[in-house]
C-alpha positions as CSV (number, residue, x, y, z in Angstrom):
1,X,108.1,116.3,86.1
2,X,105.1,116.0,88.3
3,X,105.8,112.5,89.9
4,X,107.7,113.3,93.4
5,X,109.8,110.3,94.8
6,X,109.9,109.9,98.6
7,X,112.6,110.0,100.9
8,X,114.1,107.6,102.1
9,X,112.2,105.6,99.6
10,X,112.1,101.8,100.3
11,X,111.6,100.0,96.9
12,X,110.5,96.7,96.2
13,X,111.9,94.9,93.2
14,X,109.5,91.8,92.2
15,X,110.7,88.0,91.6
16,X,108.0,85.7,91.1
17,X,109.7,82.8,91.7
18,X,110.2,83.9,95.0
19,X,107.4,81.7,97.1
20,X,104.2,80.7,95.9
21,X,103.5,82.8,92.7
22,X,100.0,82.7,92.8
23,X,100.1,84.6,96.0
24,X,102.7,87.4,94.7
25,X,100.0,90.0,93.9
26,X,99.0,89.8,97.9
27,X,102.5,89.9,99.2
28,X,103.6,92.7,97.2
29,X,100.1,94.6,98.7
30,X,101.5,93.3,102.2
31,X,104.7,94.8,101.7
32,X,103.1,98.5,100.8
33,X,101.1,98.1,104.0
34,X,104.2,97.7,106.0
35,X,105.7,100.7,104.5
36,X,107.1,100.3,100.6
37,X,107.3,103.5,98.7
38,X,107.7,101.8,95.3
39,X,107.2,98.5,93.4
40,X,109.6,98.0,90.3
41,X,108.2,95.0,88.1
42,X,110.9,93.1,86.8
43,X,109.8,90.0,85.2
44,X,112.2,89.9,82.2
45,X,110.9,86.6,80.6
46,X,107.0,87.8,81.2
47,X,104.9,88.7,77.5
48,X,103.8,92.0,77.4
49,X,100.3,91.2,77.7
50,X,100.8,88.9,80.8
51,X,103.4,92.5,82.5
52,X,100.1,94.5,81.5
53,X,97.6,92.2,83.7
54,X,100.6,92.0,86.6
55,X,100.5,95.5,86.6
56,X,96.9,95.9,86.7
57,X,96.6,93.5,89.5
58,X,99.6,95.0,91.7
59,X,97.8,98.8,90.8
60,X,94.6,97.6,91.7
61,X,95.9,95.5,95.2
62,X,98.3,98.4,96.5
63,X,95.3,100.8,95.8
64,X,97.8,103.3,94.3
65,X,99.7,103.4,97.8
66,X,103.2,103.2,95.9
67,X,104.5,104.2,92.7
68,X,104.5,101.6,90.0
69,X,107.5,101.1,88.0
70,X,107.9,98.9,84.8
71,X,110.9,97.4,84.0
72,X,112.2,98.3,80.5
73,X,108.6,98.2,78.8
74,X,107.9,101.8,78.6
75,X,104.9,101.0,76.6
76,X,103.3,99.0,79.6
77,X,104.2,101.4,82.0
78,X,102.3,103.9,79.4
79,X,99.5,101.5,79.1
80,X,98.8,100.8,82.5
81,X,99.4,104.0,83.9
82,X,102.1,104.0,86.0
83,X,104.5,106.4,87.4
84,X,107.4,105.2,85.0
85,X,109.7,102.7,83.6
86,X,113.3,101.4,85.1
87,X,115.7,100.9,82.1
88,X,118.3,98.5,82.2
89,X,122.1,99.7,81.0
90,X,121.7,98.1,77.8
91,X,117.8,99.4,77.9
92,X,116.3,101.9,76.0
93,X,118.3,105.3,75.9
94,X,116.9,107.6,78.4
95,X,115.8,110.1,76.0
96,X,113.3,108.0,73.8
97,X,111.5,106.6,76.9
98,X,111.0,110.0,77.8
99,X,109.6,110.9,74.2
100,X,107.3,108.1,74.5
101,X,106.3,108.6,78.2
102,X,106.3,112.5,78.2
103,X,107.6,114.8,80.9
104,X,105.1,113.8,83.7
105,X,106.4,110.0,84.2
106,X,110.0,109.0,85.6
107,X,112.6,107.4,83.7
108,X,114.9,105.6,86.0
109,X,118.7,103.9,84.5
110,X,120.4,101.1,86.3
111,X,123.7,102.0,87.0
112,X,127.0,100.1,87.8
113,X,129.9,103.0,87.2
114,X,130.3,107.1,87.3
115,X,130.4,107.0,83.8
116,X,127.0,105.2,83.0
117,X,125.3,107.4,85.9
118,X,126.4,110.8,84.3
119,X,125.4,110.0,80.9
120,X,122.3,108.6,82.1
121,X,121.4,112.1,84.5
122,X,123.0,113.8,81.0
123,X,120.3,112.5,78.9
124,X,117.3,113.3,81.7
125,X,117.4,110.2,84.4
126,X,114.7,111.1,86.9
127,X,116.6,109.0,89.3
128,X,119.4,106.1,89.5
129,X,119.6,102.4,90.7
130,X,123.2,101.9,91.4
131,X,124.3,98.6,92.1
132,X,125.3,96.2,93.0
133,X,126.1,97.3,96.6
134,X,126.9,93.7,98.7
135,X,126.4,90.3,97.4
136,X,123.0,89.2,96.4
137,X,121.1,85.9,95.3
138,X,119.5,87.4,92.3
139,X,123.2,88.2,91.2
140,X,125.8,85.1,91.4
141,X,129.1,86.3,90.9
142,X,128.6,89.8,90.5
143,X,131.3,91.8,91.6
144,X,129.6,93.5,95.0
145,X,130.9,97.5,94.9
146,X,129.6,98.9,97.9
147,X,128.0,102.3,99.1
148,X,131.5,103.8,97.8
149,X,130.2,104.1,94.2
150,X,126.8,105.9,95.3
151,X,129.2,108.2,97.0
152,X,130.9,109.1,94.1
153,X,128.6,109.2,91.6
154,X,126.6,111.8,94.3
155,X,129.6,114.2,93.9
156,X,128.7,114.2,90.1
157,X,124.5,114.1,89.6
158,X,122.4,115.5,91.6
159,X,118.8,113.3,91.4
160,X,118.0,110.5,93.3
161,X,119.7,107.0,94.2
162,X,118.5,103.9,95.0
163,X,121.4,101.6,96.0
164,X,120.8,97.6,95.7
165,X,122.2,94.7,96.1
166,X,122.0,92.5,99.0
167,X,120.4,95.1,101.2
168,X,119.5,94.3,105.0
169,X,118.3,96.6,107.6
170,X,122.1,96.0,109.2
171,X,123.5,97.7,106.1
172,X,121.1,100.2,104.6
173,X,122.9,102.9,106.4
174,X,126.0,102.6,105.0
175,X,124.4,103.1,101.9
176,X,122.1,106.3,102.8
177,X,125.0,107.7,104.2
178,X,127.0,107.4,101.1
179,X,124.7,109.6,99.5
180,X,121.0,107.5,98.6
181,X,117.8,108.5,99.0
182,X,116.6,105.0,99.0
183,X,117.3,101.1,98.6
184,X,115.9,98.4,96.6
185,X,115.7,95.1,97.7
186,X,114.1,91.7,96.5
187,X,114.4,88.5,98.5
188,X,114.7,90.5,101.8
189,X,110.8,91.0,101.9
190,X,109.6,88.7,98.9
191,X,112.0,85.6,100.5
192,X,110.6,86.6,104.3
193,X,107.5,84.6,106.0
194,X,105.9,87.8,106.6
195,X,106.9,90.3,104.0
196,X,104.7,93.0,105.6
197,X,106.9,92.7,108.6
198,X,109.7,92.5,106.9
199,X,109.1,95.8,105.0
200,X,108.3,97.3,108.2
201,X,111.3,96.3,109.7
202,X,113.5,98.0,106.5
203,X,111.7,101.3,106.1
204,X,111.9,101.8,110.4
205,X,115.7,101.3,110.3
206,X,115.7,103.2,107.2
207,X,113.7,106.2,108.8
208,X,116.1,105.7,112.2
209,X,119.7,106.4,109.8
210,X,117.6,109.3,108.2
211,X,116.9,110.7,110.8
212,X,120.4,110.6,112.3
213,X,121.8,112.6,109.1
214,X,122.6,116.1,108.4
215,X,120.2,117.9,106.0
216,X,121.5,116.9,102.5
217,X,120.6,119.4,99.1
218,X,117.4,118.1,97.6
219,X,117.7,115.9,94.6
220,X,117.0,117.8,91.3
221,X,114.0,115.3,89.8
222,X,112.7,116.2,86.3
């Protein structure tokens, strides 16, 4: 697998009915400028043909400053070149989207137990999105596990984590130091007035816990 994911990567998981949806292609480019690593495109209710032109735009705006991630639609991530797809739990299994994407594009598995994170790394996860770490908006009512999961599912697989769920820059270390080598969030930067500040603001607190960490094994990718 050719694709390297940064660390501490600061992902950014899309919501167009966050704000003014015409003007979501320039916040998401606003956000990379202040320092995201990765835009996941999660529009679950968009047509393929409608994900394909988001994509394009959000490719063509973030001049390839980020990896591009597709939620579930491995063939849009194909078709529009990006660096992978993000599977739900009840997505895709792991192993076809890698047959259809080939061994130079990352398959990522959402994650809400040990047992789903194994199998998922088992069957060739690149890396995991475990969740849902505090309480969030785009989650009513989900039952908010906490950076204790991403600590045990580290003592099991060894590839990269993303924890999300509710993520601020007052908690983001509790969840690198569990074991992550990132965080997702949504409404943090999407919901802010100025969501290149805002990204700025989560990947310097991110890079300040980093820093104040021991040296931890490098994640197996691939």
């Amino acid at each position: 697998m050719s694709i390297a994911i940064p660390q501490p990567l600061l992902c950014l998981v899309t919501d167009r009915t966050l704000g003014d949806e015409a003007a979501m292609v320039d916040r998401i480019a606003a956000a990379v400028a202040g320092g995201v690593d990765m835009v996941q495109i999660r529009e679950k209710d968009m047509p393929g043909g409608l994900l394909l032109e988001l994509a394009d735009e959000i490719n063509s705006a973030t001049g390839g400053r980020s990896l591009l991630m597709i939620n579930e639609r491995a063939d849009v991530a194909l078709a529009t070149g990006a660096a992978g797809v993000q599977l739900g739990e009840e997505g895709l299994p792991v192993s076809t989207a890698k047959q259809i994407l080939g061994p130079d594009r990352l398959v990522g598995r959402s994650v809400h137990s040990i047992e789903g994170a194994v199998e998922a790394v088992d069957h060739g996860a690149d890396l995991l999105v475990v969740g849902t770490m505090y309480e969030t908006r785009s989650h009513p009512g989900a039952a908010a596990i906490g950076p204790s999961l991403v600590r045990e599912i580290a003592k099991r697989c060894n590839v990269p984590m993303i924890g999300i769920g509710g993520i601020n820059p007052g908690n983001l270390g509790e969840v690198l130091h569990a074991g992550a080598s990132g965080v997702a969030v949504i409404s943090n930067i999407l919901g802010a007035e100025d969501p290149e500040e805002a990204a700025r603001g989560l990947k310097q607190a991110m890079l300040a816990e980093w820093a104040s960490m021991p040296a931890r094994p490098e994640p197996v990718q691939g």
